[in-house]
Structure formats: C-alpha cells, structure tokens
KEROTOR-559550 format. One record per residue (C-alpha): residue number from 0; x, y, z. Coordinates in pm, 1 decimal, always signed. Layout:
N
 margu        X        Y        Z
   NUM        X        Y        Z
...
//
This chain:
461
 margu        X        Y        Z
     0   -848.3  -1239.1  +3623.5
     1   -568.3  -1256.0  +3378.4
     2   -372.8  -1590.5  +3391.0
     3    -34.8  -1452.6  +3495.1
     4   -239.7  -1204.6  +3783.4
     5   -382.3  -1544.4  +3883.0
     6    -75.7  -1716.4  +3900.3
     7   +117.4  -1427.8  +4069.2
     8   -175.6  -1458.4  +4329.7
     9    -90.9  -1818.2  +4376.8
    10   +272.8  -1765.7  +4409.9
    11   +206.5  -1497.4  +4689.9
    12    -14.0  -1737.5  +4930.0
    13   +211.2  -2023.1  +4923.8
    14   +540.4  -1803.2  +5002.6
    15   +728.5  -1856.4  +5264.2
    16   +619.2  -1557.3  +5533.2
    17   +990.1  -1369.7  +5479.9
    18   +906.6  -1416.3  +5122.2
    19   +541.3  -1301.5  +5132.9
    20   +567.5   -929.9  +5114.9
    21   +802.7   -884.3  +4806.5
    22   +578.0  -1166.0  +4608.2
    23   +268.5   -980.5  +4746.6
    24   +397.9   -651.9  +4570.6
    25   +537.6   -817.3  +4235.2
    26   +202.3  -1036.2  +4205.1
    27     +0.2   -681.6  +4266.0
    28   +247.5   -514.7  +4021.8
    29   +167.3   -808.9  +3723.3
    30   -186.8   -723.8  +3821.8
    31   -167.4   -415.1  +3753.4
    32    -30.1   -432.6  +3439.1
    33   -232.2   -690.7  +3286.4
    34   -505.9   -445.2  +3402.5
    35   -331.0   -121.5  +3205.0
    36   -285.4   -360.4  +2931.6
    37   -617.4   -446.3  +2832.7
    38   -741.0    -78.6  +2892.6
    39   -468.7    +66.8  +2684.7
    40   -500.3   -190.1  +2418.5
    41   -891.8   -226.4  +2409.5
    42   -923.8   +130.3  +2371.9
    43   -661.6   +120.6  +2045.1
    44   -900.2   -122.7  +1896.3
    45  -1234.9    +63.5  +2013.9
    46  -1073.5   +412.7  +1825.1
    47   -949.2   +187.8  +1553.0
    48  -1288.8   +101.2  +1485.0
    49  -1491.5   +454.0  +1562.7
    50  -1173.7   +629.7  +1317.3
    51  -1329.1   +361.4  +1109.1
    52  -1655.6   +444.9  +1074.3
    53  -1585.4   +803.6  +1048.6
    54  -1358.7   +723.3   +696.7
    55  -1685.2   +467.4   +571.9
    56  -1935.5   +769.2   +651.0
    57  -1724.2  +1040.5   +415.1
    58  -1627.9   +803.6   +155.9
    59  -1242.1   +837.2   +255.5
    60   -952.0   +548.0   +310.4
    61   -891.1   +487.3   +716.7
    62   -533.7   +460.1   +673.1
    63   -441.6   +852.6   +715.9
    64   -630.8   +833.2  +1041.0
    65   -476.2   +514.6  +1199.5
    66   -125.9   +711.4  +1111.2
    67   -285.9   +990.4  +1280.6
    68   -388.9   +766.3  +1583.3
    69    -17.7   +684.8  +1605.6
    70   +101.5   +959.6  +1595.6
    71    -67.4  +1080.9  +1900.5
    72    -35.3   +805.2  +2108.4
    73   +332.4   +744.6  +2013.3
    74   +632.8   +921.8  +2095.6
    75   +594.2  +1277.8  +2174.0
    76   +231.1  +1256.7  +2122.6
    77    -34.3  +1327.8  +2339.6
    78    -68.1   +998.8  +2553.1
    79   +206.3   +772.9  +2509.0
    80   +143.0   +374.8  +2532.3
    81   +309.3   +163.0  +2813.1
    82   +270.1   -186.3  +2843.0
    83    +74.5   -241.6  +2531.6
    84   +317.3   -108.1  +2284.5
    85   +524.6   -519.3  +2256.9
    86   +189.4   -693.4  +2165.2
    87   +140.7   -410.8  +1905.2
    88   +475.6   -459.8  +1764.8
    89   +359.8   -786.5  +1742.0
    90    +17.2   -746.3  +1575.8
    91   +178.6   -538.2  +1344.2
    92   +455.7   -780.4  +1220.5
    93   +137.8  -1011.2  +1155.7
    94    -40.9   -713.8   +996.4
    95   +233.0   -708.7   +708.1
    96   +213.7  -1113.2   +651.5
    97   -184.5  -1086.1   +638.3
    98   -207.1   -772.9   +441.4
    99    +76.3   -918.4   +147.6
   100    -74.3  -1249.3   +196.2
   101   -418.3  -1108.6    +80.6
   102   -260.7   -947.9   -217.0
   103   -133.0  -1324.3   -319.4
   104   -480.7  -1433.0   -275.2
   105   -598.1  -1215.6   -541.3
   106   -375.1  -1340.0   -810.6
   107   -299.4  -1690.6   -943.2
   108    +37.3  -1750.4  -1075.6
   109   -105.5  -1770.1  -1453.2
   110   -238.4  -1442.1  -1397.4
   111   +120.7  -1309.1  -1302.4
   112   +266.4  -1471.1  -1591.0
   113    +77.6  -1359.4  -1812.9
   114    +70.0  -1000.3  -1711.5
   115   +451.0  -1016.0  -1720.1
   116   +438.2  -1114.8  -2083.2
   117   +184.9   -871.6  -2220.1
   118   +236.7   -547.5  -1984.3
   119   +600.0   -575.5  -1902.5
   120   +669.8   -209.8  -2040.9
   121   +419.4    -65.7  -1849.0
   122   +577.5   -175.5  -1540.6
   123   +891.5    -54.0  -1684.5
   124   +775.6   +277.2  -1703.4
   125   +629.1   +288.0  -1381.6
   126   +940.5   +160.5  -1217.8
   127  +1168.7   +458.4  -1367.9
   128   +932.7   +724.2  -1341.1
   129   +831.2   +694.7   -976.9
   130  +1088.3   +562.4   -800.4
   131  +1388.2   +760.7   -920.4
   132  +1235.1  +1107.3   -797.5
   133  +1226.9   +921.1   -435.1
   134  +1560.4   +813.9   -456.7
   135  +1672.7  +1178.0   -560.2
   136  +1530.8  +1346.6   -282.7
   137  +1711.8  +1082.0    -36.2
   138  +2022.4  +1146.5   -200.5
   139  +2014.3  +1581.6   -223.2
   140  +1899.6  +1557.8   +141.2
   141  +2237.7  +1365.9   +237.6
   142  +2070.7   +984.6   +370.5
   143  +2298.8   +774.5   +147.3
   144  +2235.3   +502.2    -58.2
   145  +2047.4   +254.7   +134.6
   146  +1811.7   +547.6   +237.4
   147  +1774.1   +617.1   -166.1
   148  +1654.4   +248.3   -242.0
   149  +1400.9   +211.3    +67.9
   150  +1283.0   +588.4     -2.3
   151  +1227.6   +462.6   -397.4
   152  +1038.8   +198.4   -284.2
   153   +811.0   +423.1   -121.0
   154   +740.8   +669.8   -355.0
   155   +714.1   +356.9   -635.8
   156   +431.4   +140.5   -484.9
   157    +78.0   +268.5   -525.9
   158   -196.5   +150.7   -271.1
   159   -372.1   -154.3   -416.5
   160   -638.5   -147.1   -138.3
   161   -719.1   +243.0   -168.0
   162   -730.9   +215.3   -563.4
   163   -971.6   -110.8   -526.2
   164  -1210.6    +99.7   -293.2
   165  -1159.4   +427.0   -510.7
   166  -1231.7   +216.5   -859.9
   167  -1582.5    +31.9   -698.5
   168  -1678.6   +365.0   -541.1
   169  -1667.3   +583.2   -825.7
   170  -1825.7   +321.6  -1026.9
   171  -1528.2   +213.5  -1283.5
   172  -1487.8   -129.4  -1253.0
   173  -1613.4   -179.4  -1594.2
   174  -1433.9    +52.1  -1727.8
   175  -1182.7     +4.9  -2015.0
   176   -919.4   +157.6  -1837.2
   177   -955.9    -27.5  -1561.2
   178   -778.7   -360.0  -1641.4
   179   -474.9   -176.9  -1730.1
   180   -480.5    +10.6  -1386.7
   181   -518.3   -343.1  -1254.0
   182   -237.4   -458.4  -1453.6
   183    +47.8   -253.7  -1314.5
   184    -58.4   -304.6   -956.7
   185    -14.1   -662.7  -1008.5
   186   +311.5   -592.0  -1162.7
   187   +440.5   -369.1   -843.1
   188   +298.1   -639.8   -637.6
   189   +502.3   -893.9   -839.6
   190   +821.5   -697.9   -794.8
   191   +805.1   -622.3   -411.2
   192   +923.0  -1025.1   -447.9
   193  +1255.0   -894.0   -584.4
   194  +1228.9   -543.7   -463.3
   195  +1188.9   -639.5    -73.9
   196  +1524.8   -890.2    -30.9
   197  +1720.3   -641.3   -216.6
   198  +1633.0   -389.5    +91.0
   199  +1625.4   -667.9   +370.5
   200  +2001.6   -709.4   +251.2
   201  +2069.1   -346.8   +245.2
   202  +1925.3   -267.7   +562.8
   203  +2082.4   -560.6   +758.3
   204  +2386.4   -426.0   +626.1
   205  +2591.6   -758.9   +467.0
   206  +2847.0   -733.6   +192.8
   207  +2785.0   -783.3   -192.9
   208  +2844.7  -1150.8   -171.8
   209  +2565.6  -1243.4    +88.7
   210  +2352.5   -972.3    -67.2
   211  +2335.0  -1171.8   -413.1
   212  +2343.7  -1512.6   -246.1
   213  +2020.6  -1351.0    -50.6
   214  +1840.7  -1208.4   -380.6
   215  +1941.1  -1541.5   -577.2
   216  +1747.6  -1756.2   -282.7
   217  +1458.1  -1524.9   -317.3
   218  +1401.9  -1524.8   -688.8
   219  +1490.5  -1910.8   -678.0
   220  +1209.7  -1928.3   -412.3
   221  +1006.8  -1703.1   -592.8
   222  +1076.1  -1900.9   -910.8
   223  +1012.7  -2221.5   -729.9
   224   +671.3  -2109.8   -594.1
   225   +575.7  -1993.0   -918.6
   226   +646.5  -2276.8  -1094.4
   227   +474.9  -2520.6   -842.7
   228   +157.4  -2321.7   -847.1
   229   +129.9  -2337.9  -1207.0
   230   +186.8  -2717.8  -1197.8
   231    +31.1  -2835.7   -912.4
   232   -194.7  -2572.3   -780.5
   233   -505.9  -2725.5   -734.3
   234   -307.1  -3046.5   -596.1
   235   -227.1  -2757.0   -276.7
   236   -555.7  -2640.3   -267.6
   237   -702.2  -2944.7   -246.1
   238   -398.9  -3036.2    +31.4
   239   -520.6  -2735.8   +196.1
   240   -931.6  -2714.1   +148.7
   241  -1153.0  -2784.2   +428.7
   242  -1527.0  -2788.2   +419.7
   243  -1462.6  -2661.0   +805.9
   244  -1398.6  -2282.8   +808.4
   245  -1239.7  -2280.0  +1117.4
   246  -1019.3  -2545.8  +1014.3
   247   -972.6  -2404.1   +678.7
   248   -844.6  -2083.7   +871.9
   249   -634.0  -2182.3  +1121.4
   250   -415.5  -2438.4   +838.2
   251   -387.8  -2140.5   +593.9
   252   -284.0  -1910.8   +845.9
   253    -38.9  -2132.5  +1002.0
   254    +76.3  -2251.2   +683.4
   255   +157.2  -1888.0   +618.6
   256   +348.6  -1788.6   +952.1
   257   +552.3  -2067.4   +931.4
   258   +686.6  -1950.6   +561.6
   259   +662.0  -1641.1   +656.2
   260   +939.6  -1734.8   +962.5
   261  +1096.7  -1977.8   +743.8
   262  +1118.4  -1669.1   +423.4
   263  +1257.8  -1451.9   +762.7
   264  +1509.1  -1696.4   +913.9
   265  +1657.6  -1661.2   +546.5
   266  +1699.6  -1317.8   +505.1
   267  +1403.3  -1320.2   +272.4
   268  +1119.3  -1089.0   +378.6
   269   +887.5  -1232.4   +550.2
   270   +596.6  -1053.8   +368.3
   271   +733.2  -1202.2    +55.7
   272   +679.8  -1549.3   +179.6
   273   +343.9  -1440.3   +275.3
   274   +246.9  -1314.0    -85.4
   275   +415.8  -1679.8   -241.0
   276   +138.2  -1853.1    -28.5
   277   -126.0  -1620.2   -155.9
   278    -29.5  -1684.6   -507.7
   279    +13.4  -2061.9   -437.3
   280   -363.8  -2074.4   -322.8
   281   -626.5  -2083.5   -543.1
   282  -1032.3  -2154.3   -697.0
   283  -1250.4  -2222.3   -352.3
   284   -947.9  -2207.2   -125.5
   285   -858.9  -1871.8   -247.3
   286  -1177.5  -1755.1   -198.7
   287  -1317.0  -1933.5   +138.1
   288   -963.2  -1785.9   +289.0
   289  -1020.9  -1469.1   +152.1
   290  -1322.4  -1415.5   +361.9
   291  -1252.6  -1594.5   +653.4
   292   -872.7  -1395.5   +700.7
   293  -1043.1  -1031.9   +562.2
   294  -1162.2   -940.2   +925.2
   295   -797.4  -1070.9  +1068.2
   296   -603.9   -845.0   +775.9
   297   -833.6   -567.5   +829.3
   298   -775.5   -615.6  +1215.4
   299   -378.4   -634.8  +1211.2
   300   -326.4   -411.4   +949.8
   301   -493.9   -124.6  +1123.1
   302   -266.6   -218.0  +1396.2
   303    +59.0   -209.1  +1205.0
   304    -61.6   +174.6  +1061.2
   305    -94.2   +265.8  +1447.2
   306   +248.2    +94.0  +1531.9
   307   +410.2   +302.2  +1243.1
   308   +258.8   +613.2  +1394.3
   309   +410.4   +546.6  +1761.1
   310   +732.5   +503.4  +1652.6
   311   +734.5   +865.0  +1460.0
   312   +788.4  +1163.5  +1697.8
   313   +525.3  +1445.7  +1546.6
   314   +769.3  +1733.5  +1612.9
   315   +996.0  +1545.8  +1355.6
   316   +746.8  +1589.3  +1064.1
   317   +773.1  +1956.7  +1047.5
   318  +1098.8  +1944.6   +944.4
   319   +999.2  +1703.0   +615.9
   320   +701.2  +1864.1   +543.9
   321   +846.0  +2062.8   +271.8
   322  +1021.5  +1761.7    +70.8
   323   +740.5  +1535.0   +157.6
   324   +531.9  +1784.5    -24.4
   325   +760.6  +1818.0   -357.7
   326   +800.8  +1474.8   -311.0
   327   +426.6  +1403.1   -322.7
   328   +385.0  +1670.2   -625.1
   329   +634.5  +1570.1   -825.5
   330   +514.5  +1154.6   -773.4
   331   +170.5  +1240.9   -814.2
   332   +237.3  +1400.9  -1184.4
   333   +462.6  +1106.4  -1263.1
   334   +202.4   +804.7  -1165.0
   335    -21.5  +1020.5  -1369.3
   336   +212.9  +1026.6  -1681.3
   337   +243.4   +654.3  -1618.1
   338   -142.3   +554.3  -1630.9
   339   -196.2   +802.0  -1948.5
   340   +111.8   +651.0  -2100.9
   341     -4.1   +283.7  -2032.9
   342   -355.9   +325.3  -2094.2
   343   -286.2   +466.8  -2427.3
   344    -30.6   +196.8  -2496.3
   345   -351.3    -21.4  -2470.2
   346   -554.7   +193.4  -2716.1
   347   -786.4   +347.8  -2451.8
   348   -941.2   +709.4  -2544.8
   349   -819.3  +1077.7  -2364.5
   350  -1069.5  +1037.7  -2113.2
   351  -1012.4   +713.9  -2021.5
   352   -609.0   +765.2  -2007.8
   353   -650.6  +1112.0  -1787.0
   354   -894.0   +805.7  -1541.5
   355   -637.3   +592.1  -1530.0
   356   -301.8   +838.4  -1419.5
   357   -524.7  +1000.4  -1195.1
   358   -622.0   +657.8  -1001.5
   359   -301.1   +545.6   -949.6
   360   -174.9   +855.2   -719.1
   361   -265.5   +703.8   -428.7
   362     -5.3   +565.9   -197.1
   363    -97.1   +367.8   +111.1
   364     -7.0    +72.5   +275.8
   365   +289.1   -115.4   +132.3
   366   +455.2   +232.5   +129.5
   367   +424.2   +209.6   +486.1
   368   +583.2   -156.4   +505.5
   369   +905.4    -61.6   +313.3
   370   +954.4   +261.6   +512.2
   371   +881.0    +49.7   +843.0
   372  +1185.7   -165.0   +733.7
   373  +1415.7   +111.7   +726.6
   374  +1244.2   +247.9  +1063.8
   375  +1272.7    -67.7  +1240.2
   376  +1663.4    -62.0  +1137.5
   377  +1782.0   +310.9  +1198.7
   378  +1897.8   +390.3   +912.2
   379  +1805.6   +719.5   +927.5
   380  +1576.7   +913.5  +1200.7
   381  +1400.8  +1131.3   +947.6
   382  +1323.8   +884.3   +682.8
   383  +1000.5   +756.6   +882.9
   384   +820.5  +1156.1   +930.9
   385   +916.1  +1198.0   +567.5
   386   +731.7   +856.8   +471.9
   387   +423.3   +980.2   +730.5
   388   +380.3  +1269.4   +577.0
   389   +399.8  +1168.0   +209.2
   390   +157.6   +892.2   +243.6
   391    -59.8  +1122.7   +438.0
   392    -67.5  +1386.0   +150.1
   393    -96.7  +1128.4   -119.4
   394   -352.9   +884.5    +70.6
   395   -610.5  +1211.9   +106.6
   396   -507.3  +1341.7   -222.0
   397   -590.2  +1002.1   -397.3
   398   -934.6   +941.0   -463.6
   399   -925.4  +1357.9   -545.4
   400   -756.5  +1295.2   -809.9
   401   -888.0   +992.3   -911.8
   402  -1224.2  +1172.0   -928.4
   403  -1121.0  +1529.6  -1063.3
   404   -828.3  +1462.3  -1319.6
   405  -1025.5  +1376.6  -1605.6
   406  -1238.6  +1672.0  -1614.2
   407   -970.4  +1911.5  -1528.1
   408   -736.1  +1780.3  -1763.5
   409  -1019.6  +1821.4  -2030.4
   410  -1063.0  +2175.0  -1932.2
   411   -729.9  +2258.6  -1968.7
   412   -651.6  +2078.1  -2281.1
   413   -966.0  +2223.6  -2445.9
   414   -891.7  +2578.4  -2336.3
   415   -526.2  +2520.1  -2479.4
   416   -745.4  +2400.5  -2788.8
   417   -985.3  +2702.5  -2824.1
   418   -720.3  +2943.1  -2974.5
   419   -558.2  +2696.8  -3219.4
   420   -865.6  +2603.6  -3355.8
   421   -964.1  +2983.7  -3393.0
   422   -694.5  +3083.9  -3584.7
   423   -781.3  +2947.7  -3945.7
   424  -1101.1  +3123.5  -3863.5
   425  -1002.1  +3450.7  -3759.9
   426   -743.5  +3482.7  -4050.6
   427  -1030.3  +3428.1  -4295.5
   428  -1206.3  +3672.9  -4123.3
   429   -959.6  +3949.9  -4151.5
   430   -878.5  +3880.6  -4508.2
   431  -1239.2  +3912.8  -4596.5
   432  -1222.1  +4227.1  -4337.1
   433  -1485.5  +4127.4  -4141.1
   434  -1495.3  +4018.3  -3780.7
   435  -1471.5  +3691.8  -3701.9
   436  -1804.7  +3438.2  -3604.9
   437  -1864.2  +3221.8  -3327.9
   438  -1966.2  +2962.8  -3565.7
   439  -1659.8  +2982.8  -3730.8
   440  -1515.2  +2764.2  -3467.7
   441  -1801.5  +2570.0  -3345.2
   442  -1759.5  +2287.6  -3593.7
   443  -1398.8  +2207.3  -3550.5
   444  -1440.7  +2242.9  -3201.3
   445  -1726.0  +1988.9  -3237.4
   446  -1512.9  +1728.4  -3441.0
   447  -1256.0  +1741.7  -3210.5
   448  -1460.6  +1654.4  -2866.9
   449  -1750.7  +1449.4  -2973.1
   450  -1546.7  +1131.9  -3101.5
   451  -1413.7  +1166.8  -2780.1
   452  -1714.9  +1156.4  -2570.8
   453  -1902.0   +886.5  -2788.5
   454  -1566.9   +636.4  -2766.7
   455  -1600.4   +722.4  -2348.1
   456  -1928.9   +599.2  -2326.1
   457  -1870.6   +316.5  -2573.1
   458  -1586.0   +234.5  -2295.4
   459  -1849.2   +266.1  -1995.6
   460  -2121.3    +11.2  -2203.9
//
C-alpha cells in the first residue's frame, strides 16, 4: 500500500468514534488516488516506451510522438490526466536540467573556446538567418515583443539529439562536413547561456535595470564557470569521481539540482546552470556520468515532451497550422543556406555543403524548452500550438532532408546546368548548319561533375 494510504488507514482506526466516519472517507479518498496515480502514471511511462520502440523500428526521432501522446492525454484530448499531471510537471522541470546537462557533458570548456575563436561567423550567420523569420511571424501575427524573442529562439535552435542520431544513422560521422555541422550546434548550445536569461527576464516581466543586472550575473556566472573549468577542471572531476557508480550518480546529479535551484533562485535559467555543470565535468567523470544519467535524461525528457503536449489544447493547432507551416518552410531553406554557407566557408565540396544545410533542419527538443518558458508564463495562448506544430513538421521533415537534399539539389543544379553548357555547342552547330551532337556536351558536362564526385569520396575516405 502506498505510504500516505497506509497512514490515512492508521489515522482512521485510532479516531475518536465521532471522528471515525469523515477520516474513514478521506483515508479511502487518499487511497484512491494513490491508486489512480500509479495507473495513470505507469501507463504514461508503459506508452512512452511502446511509442518508443515504434520510432527505433522505422528509423524515426520519438519526440513527434511523445508531443503526440500529449496532446491526447492533455487538455481537450482524448483522456485527460488527473492526479498524475503535478508529478509530471515535476519530471519535466528535471527533464530540462538532465537533457541541457547532457549537452554540457559533451563539451569541455576548451572545446567551447576554441570553437568560439575559429567558427564565430558561422554562428553569426546562423543566428540572423533563423531566428529573425521567427521573430517576424510573432510580430505580423500581433504577440508583441516578448512573444518575438521566445518565438526566435524557437525557430533558431536546431535539435542536437535528432542531428546526432540522423548523422550515425546515415553513416556521416566521418564525413568532412560533419565537424562543421558539429561546430554550430555547439555554438547554439553555447548561446542558449546568454540567450535563455535574456527570456527568463522578459517573461518574468522586470524592467531594463533588473533585466541587465540579470544577464550581467549570467554571463559573469557563465564567465566564471568557464574560466574555472579551464583552470581547474580535472581538480572538480577528481572532487567529484567515484569508482562507485551509484555514488558517482547520485553526487553529480545532486550537484546539478542544487545549481540548477541556485541558477533559478537568481533569475538565471535553471537549464543554464545545468549545462555550466556539464561543461565543468570532464575525462572519466564526463564519461562514467554520461552513461549512468543517459537512461534518467532519456526517462525525464520523454516526460517533459508529454507535459508540453498536455498543456496544448489540439483544437488550438488548427488555427497555427498555416504559419507554423511557412514558418517551417521558410526556416528549413534558411538552416539550409546556413550549413552550405558554413561548410563552404570551411572549403568542403557541393556535395558535402548541400549534406550539411540539409542536416541541420531538424528542430527538436530545446525548441520545446524555450517555447515551454513562454507557455508556463502566458504570454500568449497560441504561441505553444504554433511551437507544437512547427517542431512537429520540422522533427519528421528532418532526417528527410538530411537524407534527400544532396541528391535533389544535384538534380536541380545539373538540370539548370544542361542548357548552359549546350549552348557553345549548339551555336557551333548551327553555324556549321548542322544539327547539334550529344557528344558535343558530354565532355563539359563530364568536367564539371566528376571533380565533384572524386573530392566527395576523397571526403568519405
């Protein structure tokens, strides 16, 4: 029996008789909904993990169908959560600490540095192209300002975790391309430690004074971090390393709630203090807490995805379907501008540029964390079916075109090709007054794809 059924129980024998009947019915009430509870609950974690499988067994990223999970088990879905829906509010608040303090683990602060030295412009690029088309649409549909940062956010931030899955499922990990793909994710990541204050001060609604005194504490913390983990990183790790797992995982998670709280209690996201810890970690720490907090992340964060989805009403995403969909359009062609640009900044070939914008379409998680900021605050009802449904599109559309917009961009570009390249030919032809051959413009037609294919598979050796 649950402990607070069992204590209810306890309460009800030794009540005075008067007493007994109305402690009888409130200890058969908690009963009860301990009972509902751990049905409603279990069963979220029991789909969690069949919707799950399904995604592993086609190849596709879970996330669309943990929205979808929320969404019908939310408001206005099909069967709406009772007692369970607290304790998911609360897995999900852990969800966003585990899944941005994974994302620190991945990096060491000489890795961030030096990425901010060599691809700064890339980042640059990124920035302007993708998140001024989100703050755009916020603005011509009437949300305001505040709306216009958080919905720039969203449309800015690719999905590190679907692009990781994407790049070792379609085999480019090797590739060329690949590091600079790498390179501007870490650079979003980086940013979300600027980016995410600036919006916890917006949203919380203070004046210019406390909003700068908020964004100076969290670049000074930032800073700070940064600066000790260069210094004295492997003097924390070695604070922090166990030769115990279990030890080793309950210090580095309760190291990181406490910042986390700490990063909260000062108006400084808490999922940036969760990423500082991740970057302050490193070598054999890094890694043993990698593996041992993976299951926990991939646990939490499923439940934050479902706790998004409750608190969005389906019969409000009809409404945004339309912008979502520009939206979604209009981002996808700009993140693939941004990887072509970038990669051929680095001196990759056409093929391997093409790889690179179409990789980084795919929007996912931390999308999903800014626009649960905004939801969590009320700024604005629609802004959360709007996010839904553009993460949706964008999370499905993803590994499509991280798979298809090589070729097709090839296809086009050569049929584009085809006619300039003919035209020396055919003129010839007509002066001589004789119809033009095919082999006429096989050889420029060769020269100008087969560099291109040799320098490709020089990139996959």
């Amino acid at each position: 029996m649950h402990l607070s059924a069992q204590l209810s129980a306890s309460l009800a024998a030794q009540a005075p008789p008067h007493l007994a009947s109305p402690v009888r019915l409130a200890a058969e009430s908690s009963g009860h909904s301990s009972a509902v509870f751990l049905v409603e609950f279990g069963a979220i974690i029991l789909g969690l993990g069949l919707l799950g499988r399904f995604a592993a067994r086609f190849r596709l990223s879970p996330i669309p169908l943990y929205l979808l999970a929320g969404l019908a088990f939310g408001e206005g879905g099909l069967l709406p959560l009772g007692t369970s829906e607290e304790f998911v509010a609360i897995g999900a608040e852990i969800g966003v600490i585990l899944l941005l303090l994974m994302l620190g683990l991945e990096y060491t602060a000489s890795d961030l540095v030096s990425n901010l030295k060599t691809q700064y412009p890339a980042g640059l690029v990124d920035g302007a192209l993708n998140a001024l088309p989100g703050a755009a649409m916020a603005l011509l549909l009437g949300w305001g300002p505040v709306a216009a940062v958080v919905l720039a956010g969203v449309t800015w931030i690719s999905s590190s975790g679907v692009i990781a899955k994407v790049l070792g499922d379609l085999g480019r990990l090797g590739n060329r391309e690949t590091p600079v793909i790498l390179s501007i994710l870490v650079l979003e990541d980086l940013s979300m430690a600027v980016y995410l204050p600036i919006v916890t001060a917006l949203l919380a609604g203070v004046g210019l004074a406390a909003g700068s005194a908020t964004l100076a504490i969290a670049l000074g913390t930032a800073g700070l971090v940064l600066l000790i983990a260069v210094r004295y990183g492997r003097h924390i790790s070695r604070f922090v390393s166990s030769d115990d797992p279990e030890k080793l995982l309950l210090v580095v998670l309760g190291l990181t709630l406490v910042i986390a709280g700490l990063a909260q209690q000062l108006q400084v996201s808490a999922a940036v203090g969760a990423f500082l810890v991740g970057i302050a970690l490193s070598g054999e720490v890094a890694e043993g807490a990698h593996s041992l907090l993976a299951p926990l992340r991939d646990l939490f964060a499923a439940v934050f995805f479902v706790f998004f989805g409750l608190h969005t009403d389906p019969a409000s995403i009809p409404p945004v379907l339309l912008p979502a969909l520009v939206l979604a359009v209009v981002t996808a062609l700009t993140k693939i501008a941004t990887g072509y640009w970038a990669a051929r900044r680095a001196g990759i070939s056409a093929k391997g540029r093409w790889r690179a914008g179409g990789t980084l379409v795919a929007r996912g998680e931390f999308s999903i964390v800014i626009a649960g900021l905004a939801v969590t605050a009320g700024i604005e009802p629609s802004l959360g079916p709007l996010a839904t449904a553009y993460v949706l599109i964008l999370v499905i559309a993803g590994p499509l075109t991280a798979r298809f917009t090589e070729p097709v961009a090839l296809w086009v570009t050569g049929r584009l090709r085809k006619p300039a390249a003919g035209q020396p030919a055919l003129a010839a032809a007509t002066a001589d007054g004789g119809a033009p051959s095919d082999a006429a413009s096989l050889p420029g037609a060769a020269h100008e794809v087969l560099p291109a294919e040799e320098r490709d598979t020089a990139e996959r050796s």
